[in-house]
C-alpha positions in Angstrom: 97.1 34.4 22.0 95.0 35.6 18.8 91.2 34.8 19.3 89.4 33.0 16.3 86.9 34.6 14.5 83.7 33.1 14.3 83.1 31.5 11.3 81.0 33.4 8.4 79.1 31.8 5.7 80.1 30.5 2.8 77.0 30.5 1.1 76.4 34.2 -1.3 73.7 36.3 0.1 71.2 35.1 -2.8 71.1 31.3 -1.9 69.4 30.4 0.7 70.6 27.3 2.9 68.5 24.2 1.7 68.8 22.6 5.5 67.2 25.2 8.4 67.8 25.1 12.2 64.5 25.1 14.4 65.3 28.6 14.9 66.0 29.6 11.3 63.0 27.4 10.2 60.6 29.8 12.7 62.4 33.1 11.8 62.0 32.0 8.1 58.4 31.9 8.5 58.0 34.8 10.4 56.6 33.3 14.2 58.5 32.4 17.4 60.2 29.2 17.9 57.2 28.1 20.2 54.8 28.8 18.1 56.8 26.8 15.1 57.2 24.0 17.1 53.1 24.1 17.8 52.5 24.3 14.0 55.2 21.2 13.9 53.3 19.6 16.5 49.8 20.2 14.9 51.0 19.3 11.2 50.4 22.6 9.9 54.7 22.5 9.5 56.3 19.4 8.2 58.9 17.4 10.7 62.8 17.6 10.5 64.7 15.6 9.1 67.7 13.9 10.9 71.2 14.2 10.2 73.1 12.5 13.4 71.6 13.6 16.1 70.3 16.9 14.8 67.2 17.8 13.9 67.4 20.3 10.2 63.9 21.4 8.6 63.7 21.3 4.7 63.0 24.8 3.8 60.9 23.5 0.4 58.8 21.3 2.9 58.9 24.5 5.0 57.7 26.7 1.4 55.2 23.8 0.8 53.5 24.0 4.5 53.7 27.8 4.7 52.2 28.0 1.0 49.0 25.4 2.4 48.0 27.9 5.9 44.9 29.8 5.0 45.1 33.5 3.8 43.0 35.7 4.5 42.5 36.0 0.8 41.3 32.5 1.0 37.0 32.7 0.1 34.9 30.9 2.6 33.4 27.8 1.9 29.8 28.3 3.2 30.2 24.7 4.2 32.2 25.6 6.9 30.1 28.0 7.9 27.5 26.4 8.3 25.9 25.9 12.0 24.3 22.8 12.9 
């Protein structure tokens, strides 16, 4: 009996899926899957979305929250600074 390949995307290279896995969604921003579900958790990532019972991350929410954390570029608002 002939084993099945697993099945390849259909997707080109070029376009990226629209819909992310948890996993995907943390490797696409470049941290573990732990620490993606803390920034989740803390609302520094946006929450899935639901399609049955799984749980898919819009990657332009995803852009949007990455695009919002701090930079180290970022100047520092003295206000911030500032010690009581």
């Amino acid at each position: 009996m002939a084993r099945s390949k697993p099945r390849g995307s259909i997707l080109p290279p070029s376009l990226a899926p629209l819909g992310l896995s948890r996993a995907t969604a943390a490797e696409y921003v470049g941290v573990s899957v732990s620490k993606f579900d803390e920034l989740v958790k803390d609302g520094r990532m946006p929450s899935p979305r639901r399609i049955d019972g799984r749980k898919v991350w819009h990657r332009r929410e995803v852009d949007i929250a990455f695009d919002a954390l701090p930079s180290d570029h970022d100047p520092i608002n003295e206000w911030d600074e500032a010690v009581a």
